[in-house]
N, C-alpha and C positions, 0 to 999 in steps of 0.2 A: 310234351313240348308245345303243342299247337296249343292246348289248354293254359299254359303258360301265357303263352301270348298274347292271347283271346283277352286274358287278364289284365294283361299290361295295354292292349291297345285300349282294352273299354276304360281304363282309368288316366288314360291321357286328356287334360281340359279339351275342350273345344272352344271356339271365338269365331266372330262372324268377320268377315272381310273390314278392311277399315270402308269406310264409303265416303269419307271426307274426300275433295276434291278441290283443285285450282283450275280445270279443265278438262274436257273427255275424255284425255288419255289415260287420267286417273284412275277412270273407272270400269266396269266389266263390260264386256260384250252385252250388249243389247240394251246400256246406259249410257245417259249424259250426264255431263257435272250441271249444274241449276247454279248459274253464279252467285244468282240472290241470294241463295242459303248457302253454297257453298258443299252441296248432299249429292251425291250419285241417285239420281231417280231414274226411272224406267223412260224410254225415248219414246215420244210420242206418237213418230211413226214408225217406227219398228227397223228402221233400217240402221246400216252403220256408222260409224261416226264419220269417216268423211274428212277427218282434218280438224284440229281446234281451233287455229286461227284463221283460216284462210289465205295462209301464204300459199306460192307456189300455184297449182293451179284448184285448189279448195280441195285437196288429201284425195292421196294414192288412187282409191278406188270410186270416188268422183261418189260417194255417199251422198244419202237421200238426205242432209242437211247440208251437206256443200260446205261446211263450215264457218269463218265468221263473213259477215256481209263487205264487199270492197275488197275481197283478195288481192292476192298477184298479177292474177291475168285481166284486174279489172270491170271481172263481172259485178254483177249487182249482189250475189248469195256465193258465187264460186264452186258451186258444183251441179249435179247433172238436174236436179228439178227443184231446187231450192227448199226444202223442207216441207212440214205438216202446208195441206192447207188452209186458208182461213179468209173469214169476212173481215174482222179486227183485233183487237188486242185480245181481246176476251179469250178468243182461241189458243192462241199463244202461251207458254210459259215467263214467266216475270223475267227469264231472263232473255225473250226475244221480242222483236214487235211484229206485227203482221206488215208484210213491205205493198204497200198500194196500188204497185203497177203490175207484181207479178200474183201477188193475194197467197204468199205464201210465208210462213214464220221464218227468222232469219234473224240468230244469234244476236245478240246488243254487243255493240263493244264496251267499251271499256278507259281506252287507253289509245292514244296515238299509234304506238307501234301494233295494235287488232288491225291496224289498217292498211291497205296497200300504199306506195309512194306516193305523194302528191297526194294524201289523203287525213284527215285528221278527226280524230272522233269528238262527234259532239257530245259528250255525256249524257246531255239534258234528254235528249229521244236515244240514245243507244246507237245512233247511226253512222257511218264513217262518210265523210262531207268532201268533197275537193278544195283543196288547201286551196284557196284564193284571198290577195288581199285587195282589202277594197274593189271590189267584183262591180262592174257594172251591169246595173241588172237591165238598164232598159233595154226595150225589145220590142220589133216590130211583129212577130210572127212568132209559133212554140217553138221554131226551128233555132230562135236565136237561144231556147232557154238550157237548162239542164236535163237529165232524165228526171220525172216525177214532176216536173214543172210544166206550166204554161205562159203563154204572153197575158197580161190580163190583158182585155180587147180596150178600157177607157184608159189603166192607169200608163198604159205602155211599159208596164213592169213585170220582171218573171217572177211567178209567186208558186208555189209548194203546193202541191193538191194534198190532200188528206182523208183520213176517216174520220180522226177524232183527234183531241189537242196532242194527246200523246206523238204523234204523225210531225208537230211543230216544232218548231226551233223556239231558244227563248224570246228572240225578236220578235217575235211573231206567232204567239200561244194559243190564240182561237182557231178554233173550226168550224168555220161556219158557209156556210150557201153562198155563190159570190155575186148575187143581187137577187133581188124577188121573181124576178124571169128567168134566173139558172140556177139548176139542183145543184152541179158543181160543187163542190165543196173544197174550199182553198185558207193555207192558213192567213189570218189576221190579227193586225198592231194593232195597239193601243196610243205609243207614245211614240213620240219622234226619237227622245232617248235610246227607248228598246230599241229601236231599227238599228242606230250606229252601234249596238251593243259591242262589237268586236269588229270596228273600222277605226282608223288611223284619224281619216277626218270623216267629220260628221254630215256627211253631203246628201241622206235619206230625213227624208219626212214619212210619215205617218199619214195619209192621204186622205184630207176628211171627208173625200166624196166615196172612197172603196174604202178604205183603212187596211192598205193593204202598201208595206215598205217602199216606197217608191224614188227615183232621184230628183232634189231638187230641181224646179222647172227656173229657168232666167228670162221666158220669154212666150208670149201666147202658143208660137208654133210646137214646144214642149208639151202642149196639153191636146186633149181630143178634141173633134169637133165640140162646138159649141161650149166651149171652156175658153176662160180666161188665164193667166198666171197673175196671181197676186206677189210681185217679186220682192214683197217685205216678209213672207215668210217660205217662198217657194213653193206653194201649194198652185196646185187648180183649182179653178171653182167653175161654179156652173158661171154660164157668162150671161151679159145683165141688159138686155137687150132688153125694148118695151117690152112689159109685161111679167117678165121675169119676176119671182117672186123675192124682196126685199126685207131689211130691219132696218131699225132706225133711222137716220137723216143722211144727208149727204151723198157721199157717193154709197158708203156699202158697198151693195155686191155687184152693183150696175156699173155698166160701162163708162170707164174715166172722160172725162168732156165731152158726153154727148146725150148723159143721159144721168137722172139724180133720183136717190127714194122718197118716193111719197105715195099715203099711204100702202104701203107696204110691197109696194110696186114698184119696176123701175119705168119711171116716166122720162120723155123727152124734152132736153132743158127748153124755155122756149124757147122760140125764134124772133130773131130782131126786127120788128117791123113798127120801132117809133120815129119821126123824123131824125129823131139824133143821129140815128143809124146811119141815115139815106144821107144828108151832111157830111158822116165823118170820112175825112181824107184819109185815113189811118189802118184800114182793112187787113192790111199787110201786117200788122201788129200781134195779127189774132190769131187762134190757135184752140186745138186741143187737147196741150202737155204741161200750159201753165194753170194756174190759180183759177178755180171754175165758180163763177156766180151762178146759184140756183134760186134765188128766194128775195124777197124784198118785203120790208112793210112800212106803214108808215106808223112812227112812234107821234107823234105832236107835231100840233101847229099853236108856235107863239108870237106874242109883237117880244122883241128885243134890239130895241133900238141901239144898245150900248154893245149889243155883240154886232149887227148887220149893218148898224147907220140908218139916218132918217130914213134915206127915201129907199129904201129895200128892208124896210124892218120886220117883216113878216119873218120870223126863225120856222122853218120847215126841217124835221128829225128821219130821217128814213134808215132803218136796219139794212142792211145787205147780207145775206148769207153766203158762205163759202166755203169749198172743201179745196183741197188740195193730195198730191200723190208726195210732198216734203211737208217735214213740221213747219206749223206756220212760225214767226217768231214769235218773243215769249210777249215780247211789248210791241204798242204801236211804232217806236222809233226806229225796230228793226226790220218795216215793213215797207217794200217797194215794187214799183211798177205797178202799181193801183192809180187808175184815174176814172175821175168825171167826164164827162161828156154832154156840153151844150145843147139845145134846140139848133145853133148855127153851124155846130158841126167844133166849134174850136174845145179845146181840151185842157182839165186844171191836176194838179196832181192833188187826189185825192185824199191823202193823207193830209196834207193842211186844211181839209173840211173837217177832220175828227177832234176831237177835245180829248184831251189830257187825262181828266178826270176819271174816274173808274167806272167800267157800266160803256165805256164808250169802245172796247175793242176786246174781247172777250173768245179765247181759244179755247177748246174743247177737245173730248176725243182721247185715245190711246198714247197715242201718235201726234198729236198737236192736229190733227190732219182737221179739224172744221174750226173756221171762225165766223164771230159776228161782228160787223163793222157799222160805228153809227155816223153817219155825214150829217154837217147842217147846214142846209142852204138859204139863204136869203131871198126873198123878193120881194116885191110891192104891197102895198099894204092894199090895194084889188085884189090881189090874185085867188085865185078860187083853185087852182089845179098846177100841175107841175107837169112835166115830160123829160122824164131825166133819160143817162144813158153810163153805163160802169162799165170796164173792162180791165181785167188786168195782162201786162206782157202774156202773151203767147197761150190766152185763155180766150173764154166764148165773149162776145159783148153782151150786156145785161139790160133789158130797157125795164125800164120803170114809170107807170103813169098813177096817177091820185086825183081826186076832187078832196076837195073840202072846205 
C-alpha cells in the first residue's frame, strides 16, 4: 500500500509557484512584486511586505518598506523606517527611488489612486506630489516651502533638492549645484514652457539668473537685492548700476534713465551742464520713465540756402540716440514730445527739425525699444560751433556741443 503510493506521489508533475505579480501581495513571504518587470523577486532588505500601497497606515505590521510613498497617514514611506537604505537611485530597485530627505528606497507609484488624498502621482519620478493648483511657489524662508524643498535665497522661489535628475519633475529635469558657492544640489529649468508644464495660467518663468522655476516678477521689489525686473518678460536681472557689466547699445541691462551701455558697461547718462540747460524754464518736464537720450554726433555741416535761408544758411545734421521702456513708433509722424532746446532757454518741437526722407529716423531693436533721430539746424554762415540742448516728455535733457 505504502509502495503504491510512493508510486503515485513520485509520478505526480511538479510546477514552481506562479511568480508573476501586480503588487506584494502576489508574492511569497520574503518577496516583492518589481513593478518594472512585473516578477516576484527576493526583497532587499529582508523584511515584510508592510502593505502594497500605502493606504491606511503603510500595512498591518508597519514593514521594513512601509509601503507605497504618501500613504494614508501622510507620511513620506508610511511605515516604521522606510525601507533598504541608500545614497541614490542606484541602490534602489527600478521600481523605487531613493527619497532625499530620509535616504531611504521607497516604492514608485504609479497611478493617482498609489497615493494618499490630496495627493497625485507624478509618473515621471514615481513620487506622490500634493495635489495643488497653480501653487504659488514664492517664499521667503524653507518654512514657506514643501518637505524636500528650499526657499532659493536670490530666486525667492521653492525649488526641489535632489541627488540626480531622476529626483526631478519634468518642469524642471536637471540636477545640478545651486550656484558655484553652494554644493546644494536643486532641480533646474530649461524653459519657461516646462515651468507652466501643468498650470492653468502660465505666470513661472524659467529664471535666467538661477534657472530655477520662479513667479513672474511685475516690479523691482519681486527681485533680490541688487536685481532689477525687466517687466516685458518677468525676469530679474542683475541690476545695472555704473559699472555693471553690459551688451550692446542703449539701455540693455543698465538702469532705465539714469544710466546707458557703453562699452560694455553701464555708464552714467551725462549730466546737463550746457547753457541751454541753465536757460530752460522747463525742468518740470523732465524725468526718468520717458524717452531717454544717450548719444549724440554730428553727421555734416553744409551751406543750404534753399533749406535755411540766406542769412542762416549754414545746414548743421546732428544724430541723437535714444532708447525707450515702449516701442518707439514705426515712423517719424507717430513721434511726440521730442524737443529742441535753444542757447536762450526757448524750445522748438523737434520733430519739425527732421526730414522726411529715409535715413533721417531709424528704429531698431526687438522691441522698437532704440532709435536714431537726425535734426537740421540752421545758422550763420560764421558759425564755427553749435550748443544745442534735446529732451523728451518726462525723459533726461541731452546737451550737445560741436566745433567745426
Amino acid at each position: 500500500m505504502l509502495a503504491v503510493l510512493g508510486v503515485v506521489m513520485a509520478g505526480c508533475p511538479t510546477s514552481d509557484p506562479d511568480d508573476t505579480c501586480a503588487q506584494d501581495s502576489d508574492c511569497a513571504a520574503g518577496q516583492q512584486c518589481e513593478l518594472a518587470t512585473g516578477q516576484c523577486v527576493a526583497r532587499t532588505d529582508g523584511g515584510m511586505d508592510g502593505g502594497d500601497t500605502g493606504a491606511g497606515d503603510g500595512g498591518t505590521d508597519g514593514g521594513t518598506d512601509g509601503g507605497m510613498n504618501g500613504g494614508g497617514d501622510g507620511g513620506t514611506d508610511g511605515g516604521a523606517d522606510g525601507g533598504a537604505s541608500c545614497g541614490d537611485a542606484s541602490d534602489c530597485l527600478a521600481s523605487e527611488f531613493c527619497d532625499p530627505t530620509s535616504k531611504v528606497c521607497v516604492p514608485k507609484c504609479t497611478k493617482d489612486t498609489d497615493c494618499g488624498e490630496g495627493h497625485t502621482c507624478d509618473t515621471a519620478t514615481g513620487r506622490c506630489e500634493e495635489k495643488v493648483v497653480d501653487r504659488d511657489l514664492s517664499c521667503t524662508a524653507d518654512t514657506d516651502c514643501l518637505e524636500g524643498e528650499i526657499c532659493h535665497p536670490t530666486a525667492k522661489a521653492c525649488v526641489r533638492t535632489c541627488e540626480s535628475s531622476v529626483d526631478c519633475p519634468d518642469s524642471a529635469k536637471t540636477c545640478d549645484p545651486m550656484s558655484a558657492t553652494s554644493s546644494q544640489k536643486i532641480c533646474k529649468c530649461s524653459t519657461d514652457v516646462l515651468c507652466n508644464l501643468y498650470r492653468s495660467t502660465p505666470d513661472l518663468v524659467c529664471s535666467n539668473q538661477e534657472k530655477v522655476c520662479a513667479p513672474r516678477c511685475t516690479s523691482d521689489v519681486d527681485c533680490a537685492t541688487g536685481q532689477i525686473c525687466e517687466t516685458s518678460t518677468g525676469q530679474c536681472q542683475a541690476g545695472g548700476g555704473t559699472g555693471a557689466p553690459c551688451t550692446g547699445e542703449g539701455q540693455s541691462s543698465c538702469d532705465y534713465g539714469t544710466h546707458f551701455c557703453g562699452t560694455n558697461q553701464c555708464t552714467p547718462l551725462p549730466a546737463p551742464t550746457c547753457a541751454n540747460y541753465e536757460s530752460f524754464s522747463g525742468k518740470g518736464n523732465l524725468g526718468t520713465t520717458g524717452p531717454i537720450l544717450y548719444n549724440a554726433r554730428l553727421m555734416g555741416v553744409v551751406t543750404d540756402s534753399a533749406y535755411c535761408g540766406p542769412t542762416t544758411p549754414k545746414q548743421v545734421k546732428i544724430a541723437l540716440s535714444a532708447y525707450n521702456n515702449r516701442p518707439f513708433p514705426t515712423t517719424r509722424d507717430g513721434l511726440g514730445g521730442f524737443f529742441f532746446v535753444r542757447v536762450d532757454g526757448t524750445m522748438v518741437d523737434a520733430t519739425n527739425l527732421m526730414l522726411s526722407a529715409a535715413g533721417n529716423y531709424t528704429v531698431s531693436g526687438d522691441n522698437r525699444e532704440r532709435a536714431e533721430l537726425v535734426v537740421n539746424l540752421c545758422y550763420p554762415s560764421t558759425s564755427t560751433s553749435v550748443s544745442t540742448g534735446f529732451y523728451f516728455t518726462n525723459g533726461n535733457f541731452f546737451c550737445y556741443q560741436a566745433n567745426f
